[in-house]
N, C-alpha and C positions, 0 to 999 in steps of 0.2 A: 117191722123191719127197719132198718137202719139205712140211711141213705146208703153205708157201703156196702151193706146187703141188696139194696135194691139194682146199685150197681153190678154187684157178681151176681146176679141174678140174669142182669142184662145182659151182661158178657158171654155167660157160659149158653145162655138163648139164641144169640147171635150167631156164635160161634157154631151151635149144632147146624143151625139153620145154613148155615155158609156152607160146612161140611156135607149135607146133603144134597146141594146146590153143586157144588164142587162133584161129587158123587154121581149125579146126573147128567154134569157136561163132560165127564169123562168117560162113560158106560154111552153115550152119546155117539161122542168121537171114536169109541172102541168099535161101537158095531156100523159104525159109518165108512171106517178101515176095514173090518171085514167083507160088507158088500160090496168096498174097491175092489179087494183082494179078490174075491171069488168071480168079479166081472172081469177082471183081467185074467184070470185063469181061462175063464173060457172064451174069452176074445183069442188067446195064445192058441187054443188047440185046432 
């Protein structure tokens, strides 16, 4: 490999790696708004 290979190698590595990352702090935050949501539901009733 070529060092520019070794670099898009790096990058597109990186970049999955982040997107996963990414992927989990938002499926995170998603079901952490739903257990607000459903505890306010029935705090209301």
């Amino acid at each position: 490999m070529t060092s520019v290979g070794v670099n898009c190698h790096n990058y597109i590595t990186t970049r999955q790696i982040l997107q996963k990352r990414t992927g989990l702090i938002l499926r995170a935050l998603f079901e952490f708004n739903l257990i607000e949501l459903i505890e306010l539901n029935s705090i209301r009733r």
